[in-house]
TORMARTOR-867885 format. One record per residue (C-alpha): x, y, z. Coordinates in steps of 0.2 Angstrom, whole numbers, plus 5000, padded with zeros to 4 digits. Each point is the difference from the previous one (the first is absolute). Last residue first. Layout:
<nodes>
XYZ...
</nodes>
This chain:
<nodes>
501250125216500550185000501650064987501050125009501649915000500149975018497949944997500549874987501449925009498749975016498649924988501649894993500049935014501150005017499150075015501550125002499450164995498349965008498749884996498250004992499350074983499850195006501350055013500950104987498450074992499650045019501650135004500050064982498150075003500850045020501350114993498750084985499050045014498449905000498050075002499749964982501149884991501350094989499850004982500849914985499449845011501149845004500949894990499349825000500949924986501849974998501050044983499549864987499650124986498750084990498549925009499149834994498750084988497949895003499550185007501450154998501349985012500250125014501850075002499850194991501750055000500550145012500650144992501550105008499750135014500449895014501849984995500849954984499950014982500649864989501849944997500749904983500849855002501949954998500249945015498949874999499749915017498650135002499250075017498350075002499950085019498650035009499850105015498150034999500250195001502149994995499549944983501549964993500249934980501349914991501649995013501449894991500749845007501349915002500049845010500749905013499049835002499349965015498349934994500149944982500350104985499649964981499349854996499550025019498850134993499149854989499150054983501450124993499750064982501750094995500550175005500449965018499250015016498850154998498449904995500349895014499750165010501650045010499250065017500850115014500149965018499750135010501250055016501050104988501449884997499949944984499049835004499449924984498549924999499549894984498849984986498349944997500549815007500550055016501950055004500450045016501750115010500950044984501450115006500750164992501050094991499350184992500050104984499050155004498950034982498350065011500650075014500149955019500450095018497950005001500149805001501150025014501949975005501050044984501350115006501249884996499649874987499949825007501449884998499349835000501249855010500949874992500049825004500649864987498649904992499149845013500749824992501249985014501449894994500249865013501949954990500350084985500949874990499649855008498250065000500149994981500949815002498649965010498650064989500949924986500149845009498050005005499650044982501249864992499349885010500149925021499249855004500749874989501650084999500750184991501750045002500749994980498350074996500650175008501550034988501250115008501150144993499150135006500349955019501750014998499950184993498650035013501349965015498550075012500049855013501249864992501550075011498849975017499449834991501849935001500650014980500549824993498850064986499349814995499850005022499150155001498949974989499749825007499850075017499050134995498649874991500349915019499350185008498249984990499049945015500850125012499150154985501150124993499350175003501750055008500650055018499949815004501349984985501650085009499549855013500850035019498850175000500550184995498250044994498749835003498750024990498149944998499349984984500649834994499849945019498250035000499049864989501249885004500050035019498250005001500049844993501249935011499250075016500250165009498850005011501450015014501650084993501449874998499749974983500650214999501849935004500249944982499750164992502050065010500650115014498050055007500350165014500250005016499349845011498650105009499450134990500249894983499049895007498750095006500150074982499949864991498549925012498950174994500349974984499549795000498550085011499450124987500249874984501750004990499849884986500450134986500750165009498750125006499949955019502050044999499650184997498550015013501249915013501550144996501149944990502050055006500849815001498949924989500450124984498750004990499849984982499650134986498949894988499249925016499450185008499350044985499249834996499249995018499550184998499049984985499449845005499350085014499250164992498949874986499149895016499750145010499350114985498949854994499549955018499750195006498650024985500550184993499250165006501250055014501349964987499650174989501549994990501749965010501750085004499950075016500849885010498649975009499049844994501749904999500050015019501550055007501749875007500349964980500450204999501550005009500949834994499650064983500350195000501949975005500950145009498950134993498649915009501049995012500050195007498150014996499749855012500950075015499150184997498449935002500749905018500050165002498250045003499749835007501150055015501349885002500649875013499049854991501250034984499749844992498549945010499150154998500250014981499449834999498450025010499750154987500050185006501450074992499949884985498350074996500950185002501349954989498749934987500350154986501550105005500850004979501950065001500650164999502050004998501350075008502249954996501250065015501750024991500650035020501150144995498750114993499250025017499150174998499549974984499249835005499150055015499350144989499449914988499149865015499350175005499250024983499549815000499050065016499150134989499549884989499549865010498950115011498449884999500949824994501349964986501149935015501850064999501449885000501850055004501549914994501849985007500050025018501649995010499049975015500650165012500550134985498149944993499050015015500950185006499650074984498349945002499850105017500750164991498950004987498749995010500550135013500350124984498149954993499150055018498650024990499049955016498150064990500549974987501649884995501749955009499449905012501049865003499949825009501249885003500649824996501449915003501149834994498449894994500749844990499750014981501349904996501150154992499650095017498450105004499750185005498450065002499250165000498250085006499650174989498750115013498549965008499450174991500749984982500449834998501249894991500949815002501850054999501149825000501550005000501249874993501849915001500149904985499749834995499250044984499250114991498749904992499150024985498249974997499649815002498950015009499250154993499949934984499049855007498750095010499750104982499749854991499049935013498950165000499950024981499449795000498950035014499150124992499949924984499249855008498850115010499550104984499749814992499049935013499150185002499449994983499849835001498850025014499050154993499849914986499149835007499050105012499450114983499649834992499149945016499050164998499650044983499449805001498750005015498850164998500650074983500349864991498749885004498850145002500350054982499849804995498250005010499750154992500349924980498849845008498650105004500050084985500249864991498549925007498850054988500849994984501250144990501049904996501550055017501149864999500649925015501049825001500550015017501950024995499650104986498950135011501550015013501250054984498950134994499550065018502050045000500250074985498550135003498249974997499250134989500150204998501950085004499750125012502049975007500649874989501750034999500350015021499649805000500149925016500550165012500849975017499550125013501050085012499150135011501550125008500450065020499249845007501549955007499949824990499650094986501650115000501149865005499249894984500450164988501950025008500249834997499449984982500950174996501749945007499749834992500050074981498150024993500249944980499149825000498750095013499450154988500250155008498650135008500450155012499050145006500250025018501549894999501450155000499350075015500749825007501150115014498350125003498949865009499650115014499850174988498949894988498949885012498350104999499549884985501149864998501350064986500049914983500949804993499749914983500949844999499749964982499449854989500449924982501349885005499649945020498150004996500449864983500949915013498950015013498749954989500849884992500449925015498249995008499449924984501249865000499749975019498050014997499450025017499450184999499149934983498949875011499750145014499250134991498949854993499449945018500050205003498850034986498849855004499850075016499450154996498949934987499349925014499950145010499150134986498949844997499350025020500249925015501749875000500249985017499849794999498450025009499450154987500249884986499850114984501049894984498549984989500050204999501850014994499449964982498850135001501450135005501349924988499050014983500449854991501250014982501450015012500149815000501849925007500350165012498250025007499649815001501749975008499850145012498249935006500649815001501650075016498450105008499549855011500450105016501449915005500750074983499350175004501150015018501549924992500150134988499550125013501649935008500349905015501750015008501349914991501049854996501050004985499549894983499250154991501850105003501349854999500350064981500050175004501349955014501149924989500250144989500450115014501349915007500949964983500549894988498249895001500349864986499949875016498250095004499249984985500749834997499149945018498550094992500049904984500449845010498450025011500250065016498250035007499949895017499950135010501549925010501050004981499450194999501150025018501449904991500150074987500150185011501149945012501449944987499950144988500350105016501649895003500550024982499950195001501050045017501249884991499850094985500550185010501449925010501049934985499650184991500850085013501549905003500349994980500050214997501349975018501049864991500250144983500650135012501349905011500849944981499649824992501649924997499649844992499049955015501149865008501650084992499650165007499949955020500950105008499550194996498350004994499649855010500750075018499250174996498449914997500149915014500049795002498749935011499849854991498650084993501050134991501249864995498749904992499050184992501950034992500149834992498549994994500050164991501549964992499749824994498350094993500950134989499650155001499050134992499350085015498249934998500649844992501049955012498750085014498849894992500949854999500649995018498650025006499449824993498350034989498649965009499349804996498149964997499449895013499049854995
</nodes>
C-alpha cells in the first residue's frame, strides 16, 4: 500500500508559519491563474492579507516541492519496476524534504553504467568481501587465492582483492544516511582553499587576492564564493576544498574514515585482515567519498552565493524602479562623448521625441561656445525644464557645460542632474528601440532614453533587460532561470505598485501589468493608435485577448486620467465600485466631492460597508485610496548637487564633505557616485556607528547621500567614502600604506571590501595607461555591460 506525501499545502504552512486555510487559499488562486500582484492587492480577505513578498517566498517554495514530489514519484516508481520497493524504502523516500536527500536514497536503486563493483560482483567476488569484512582474523592474500578464475578476468589475488574493495567502496558510497553525514559534517568543519595556477599570475592579476586564500565555507559570503568559482572556471586560480584543515599530520584515520569504518563495522585489532580492511575505508574516502562530498559543497556553496546574488541584484533592480521620478516635464537628454561628440534629445512631458542634435563641445572639436549655444537654442525653442546627463565617458565635464547652460539662462530655472546610462545602448539597438523611434540613429536613440529616464525611471527602464541596468552581483555567473525567474517578478510588482496609465504605456509598460501578456499589450496600443485614447476601464473588454479574467487581473492597475469615472484614475478595482456606491450614497456626496474630502473620509467606519465579498481590509484600502487617489508609492524627486570643481579623483582630499548618488549597493558596502567619473565605496563598516549586516538597512540605490572622503589613492583610483560625518580622515594619495589584503590561511580577510585587486607593481612590458586600460577590461563587459563587475572597475576596484 502506498504511503501518503504530506499535502503542499502543509508544508509551506508550516514552513512559513502560516496557517494552512491561508496557504491554500493563495496556491488556489495562483493556480487559477491569479497574479501575485492581483492577490496581494485584491484578494486579502481570501488569504488573510498575505503581502506581494510573503506570496512570492510561497510561489517559490510551491514550485520547488512540486518539482520534488514529481521526482519522488519517478524514482518510486522506477525501484517499484525493479521490483525492490519495500515499505521501509517507500517511507524513506516520502520522509525525503529535499532533492538531494532523495536522490541519496534513489542512488543504489538508479540505473547506471557498469561499475567495477558491478564488474567483481559478476565476477563471483560479492562471497570474497563478506569473508574479509565479517572475519578479519584470515589473511586476505590467501584467502583471495580460492577466488582466481582467469575466464572470469579475475588473474591473480591482488585482482581479486581489488575487486572486493570496490564492491565494498561501493556499499558505503550508497549509504544515503552515511553520504549526508559526511557532507554535512565536510560542509561544518571544511575550507575552500584557493592559490595561483603556475605561470598564470600576471594574466589572472584581478583574483591576486586568492593566490593564497583559505576560509571556512559556513563563513565565505557570496561575493567570495563567486569570485573563487570564476577564477577556477578561467583557470587563473586552483580551488580546492579542504575536509578537515585541523588535522593536518594528525597520525590515524581521520573523522571521516571514522565514520565510514562504523558504518561497515571496521575495527582495526590488530588481526590479519584489518589492514586490509582500514585501507580499503581510506580508499573509500578518498577515492569516491572526498569527492561526491566536495561536489555536494561546491553546489551549495554556489546555490547559496547565487541566491544571495540574486537577492542584492533584485533588490537593487527594485530601488531603481522605483527611484524618483520628475515627472511630466519637458526634457533633454545629453548622452556624452568626447570624440563622436555629446548627442541631445528633447522630449515632451509624454516622453514624445520633439528634436535632437548633436554637439561637440569636448577634445578634439571643443567647440564648447557653439555647444552651449545650440542647447540654448533647444531649450528657448521647447520651453525645456529639466536636463539629464548620462553618467557615461565624459559625463563630467558635460555636466560642467550643462553648469554653464544654467548660469547663462537663469531665467528658464533649468534644473540638471546626472542620471545612471546603464542599458541605453542595449535599448538603442534593441528591436524595441528600433520600432519606437525607427527614424533615429541608434546613437541618439541613447540620448532619448536618458531624457526619460528622468521623466519616469519605471516606464523607461522596464523596455531594458534587467541584466543591464548596472545594478547586479556577478549575474553572468548565476543560473539564467533563477535570475529570470526572480528579476520578473520584481518588475511586475514595481511596475504594479505604481500603475500604469493605459493611455500613455508603452507595450513593454503595459506587458508588465498583472494579466497583461505581449499580445494583449501590443492589441492596447493598436487600439489606442487607431481609436484615440481609452475614456473609461470598461472599454478595455473591447480589446481582443482581452478576456474576463485578464480583465480582473488588470483593470485594478491600469488607469484612466481625466476619463468619464473620477474612480478609473484610482487603484480601486471595477469589481469594488458598488462599495463606492454605498459610501457615497450614506455621505450624500457625488464621488467627485468624495475624492480627497479626508475629514469626511476620517470619520467613516469601514465594517459599516463591508458585504459578503468585500471586508474590513478591502474597505480600508478603498477608503485610503479615496483619500489620495493613485498615490504613487516612488519618494519625491530631487536631483544631487555635486561640489564645483570637483571633477576628478586627483581634485579630491581626505575630509571633503561631498553629496552624492548611490548608483549600487552590494552586500560589502555601497557605491556612491560623487562626480569624479569613479564611483566611490562606503564599506559596510562605514555606514553608521552601529552593527550593520544589510547596506540596504542603510542606503538603497538612488538615494542622495552625504558623504565624507576617507582615503584617495589617485594611482589605483580609489576612493573610501563614509556615511559618518563625524569620522576621522586617514592619509591620502599613492604614497599612503596599503593594507596587506591577503588573508592568513583558514582567516576570512579583514573586511568584506571586493576581492581581486590587482598587483602593487606594474606588469612588465605595459604602460601604466594600458596596465589601467586591461584591469578595466579584465572580468568581461564594458561601462555599460551592467554588473556589479562594471561598478567595481569605475571605482577602481577590479573584478
Amino acid at each position: 500500500m502506498s504511503i501518503a506525501v504530506r499535502p503542499v499545502t502543509d508544508r509551506i504552512a508550516e514552513e512559513l508559519n502560516v496557517a494552512q486555510w491561508r496557504v491554500a487559499a493563495a496556491i488556489a488562486l495562483l493556480d487559477g491563474g491569479s497574479t501575485v500582484p492581483f492577490v496581494a492587492r485584491y484578494r486579502k480577505e481570501a488569504t488573510g492579507g498575505l503581502d506581494d513578498a510573503e506570496l512570492r517566498q510561497l510561489e517559490e517554495r510551491l514550485r520547488y516541492l512540486r518539482e520534488l514530489d514529481e521526482r519522488r514519484s519517478a524514482i518510486i516508481e522506477s525501484i517499484r519496476q525493479q521490483g525492490k520497493l519495500d515499505d521501509g524504502l517507500e517511507a524513506q523516500l516520502v520522509g525525503a524534504e529535499t532533492k538531494s536527500r532523495l536522490e541519496d536514497i534513489y542512488l543504489p536503486f538508479k540505473p547506471k553504467r557498469r561499475t567495477k563493483a558491478q564488474i567483481a560482483r559478476e565476477a563471483g567476488l560479492e562471497p570474497l568481501a563478506e569473508r574479509l569484512l565479517s572475519d578479519p582474523s584470515q589473511d586476505p592474500a590467501s584467502v583471495a587465492t580460492s577466488f582466481v578464475d582467469e575466464e572470469k578476468g579475475v588473474a591473480d589475488a591482488a585482482a581479486a582483492l581489488d575487486g572486493a574493495r570496490a564492491i565494498l567502496i561501493e556499499r558505503v558510497s550508497e549509504d544515503a544516511d552515511l553520504v549526508g553525514e559526511l557532507r554535512e559534517l565536510m560542509w561544518r568543519r571544511g575550507r575552500i582553499v584557493a592559490s595561483a595556477r603556475k605561470g598564470k599570475e600576471a594574466d589572472g592579476a584581478k583574483f591576486a587576492d586568492y593566490f593564497d586564500f583559505a576560509e571556512p565555507f559556513t563563513s565565505l559570503p557570496s561575493h567570495r564564493v563567486l569570485a573563487l568559482l570564476r577564477g577556477g572556471k578561467e583557470e587563473f586560480l586552483s580551488v580546492q576544498f579542504d575536509p578537515e584543515p585541523d588535522a593536518e599530520g594528525a597520525p590515524g584515520p581521520s573523522l571521516y574514515e571514522q565514520k565510514i569504518a562504523v558504518a561497515l563495522g571496521v575495527r582495526d585489532q590488530g588481526r590479519p585482515g584489518d589492514r586490509w580492511l582500514a585501507d580499503t575505508v581510506r580508499w573509500a574516502w578518498k577515492t569516491k567519498l572526498q569527492v561526491s562530498s566536495s561536489i555536494d559543497v561546491r553546489a551549495r556553496l554556489r546555490q547559496a552565493a547565487e541566491a544571495d546574488a540574486v537577492d542584492v541584484f533584485a533588490r537593487n533592480v527594485r530601488d531603481l524602479l522605483l527611484s524618483a521620478p520628475a515627472g511630466p516635464r519637458i526634457t533633454m537628454g545629453l548622452d556624452p562623448a568626447y570624440r563622436t561628440g555629446v548627442k541631445v534629445a528633447v522630449v515632451d512631458g509624454t516622453g514624445k521625441l520633439l528634436e535632437t542634435a548633436t554637439v561637440y563641445p569636448h577634445k578634439p572639436q571643443s567647440q564648447w561656445d557653439a555647444a552651449l549655444g545650440a542647447l540654448a537654442e533647444l531649450v528657448t525653442r521647447h520651453n525645456v525644464d529639466l536636463v539629464a546627463i548620462g553618467n557615461g565617458t565624459a559625463s563630467r565635464e558635460t555636466d560642467a557645460l550643462a553648469a554653464e547652460l544654467l548660469k547663462r539662462m537663469p531665467e528658464t530655472k533649468l534644473t540638471k542632474m546626472v542620471v545612471s546610462e546603464a542599458g541605453a545602448s542595449v535599448y538603442s539597438a534593441s528591436e524595441y528601440g528600433s520600432r519606437e523611434l525607427p527614424e533615429l540613429d541608434v546613437s541618439l536613440r541613447g540620448a532619448v532614453s536618458i531624457a526619460r529616464r528622468l521623466q519616469d525611471p519605471l516606464a523607461e527602464l522596464v523596455k531594458i533587460d534587467p541584466k543591464s541596468l548596472g545594478v547586479g552581483q556577478y549575474q553572468h555567473d548565476i543560473a539564467e532561470g533563477l535570475l529570470a525567474r526572480s528579476l520578473d517578478a520584481i518588475v511586475e510588482d514595481a511596475v504594479n505598485a505604481v500603475g500604469v496609465d493605459v493611455n500613455t504605456a508603452s507595450v513593454p509598460l503595459l506587458a508588465r501589468v498583472s494579466g497583461v501578456s505581449a499580445t494583449i499589450a501590443e492589441n492596447i496600443v493598436a487600439h489606442r493608435d487607431s481609436h484615440g485614447r481609452f475614456g473609461s476601464r470598461t472599454a478595455l473588454k473591447g480589446i481582443p485577448r482581452l478576456g474576463p479574467k485578464a480583465f480582473e487581473q488588470c483593470a485594478g492597475f491600469l488607469r484612466i486620467v481625466d476619463g468619464d469615472d473620477p474612480l478609473d484614475a484610482s487603484a480601486v478595482h471595477p469589481e469594488a465600485y458598488p462599495v463606492v456606491r454605498r459610501i457615497v450614497s450614506s455621505c450624500g456626496l457625488r464621488v467627485r466631492e468624495l475624492i480627497g474630502n479626508s475629514q469626511v473620509l476620517a470619520g467613516l467606519r469601514p465594517s459599516d460597508f463591508t458585504d459578503d465579498t468585500f471586508g474590513v481590509p478591502t474597505v480600508n484600502d478603498i477608503l485610503a485610496e479615496l483619500d489620495k487617489p493613485g498615490r504613487d508609492p516612488r519618494p519625491e524627486f530631487r536631483a544631487a548637487q555635486f561640489a564645483e570643481g570637483v571633477e576628478r579623483v586627483s581634485d579630491l582630499k581626505p575630509g571633503m564633505v561631498l553629496e552624492g548618488v548611490v548608483t549600487n549597493v552590494a552586500a560589502f558596502g555601497a557605491f556612491v557616485d560623487v562626480g569624479v567619473h569613479q564611483d566611490g565605496l562606503v564599506h559596510v563598516s562605514a555606514m553608521s556607528s552601529r552593527f550593520v549586516s544589510d547596506p540596504r538597512e542603510i542606503v538603497k540605490s538612488g538615494d542622495i547621500v552625504k558623504v565624507k572622503v576617507m582615503t584617495v589613492d589617485v594611482d589605483r583610483k580609489r576612493i573610501g567614502l563614509t556615511l559618518r560625518l563625524d569620522d576621522e580622515t586617514a592619509g591620502s594619495g599613492s604614497d599612503q600604506p596599503r593594507r596587506e589584503r591577503r588573508p592568513a590561511k583558514n582567516q576570512p580577510p579583514k573586511n568584506e571590501q571586493p576581492k581581486n585587486q590587482p598587483p602593487k607593481n606594474q606588469q612588465p612590458g605595459k604602460s601604466p595607461k594600458q596596465q589601467a586600460k586591461g584591469q578595466r577590461n579584465q572580468g568581461g563587459g564594458n561601462a555599460k555591460s551592467g554588473s556589479l563587475a562594471d561598478a567595481l572597475r569605475r571605482a577602481g576596484y577590479s573584478k
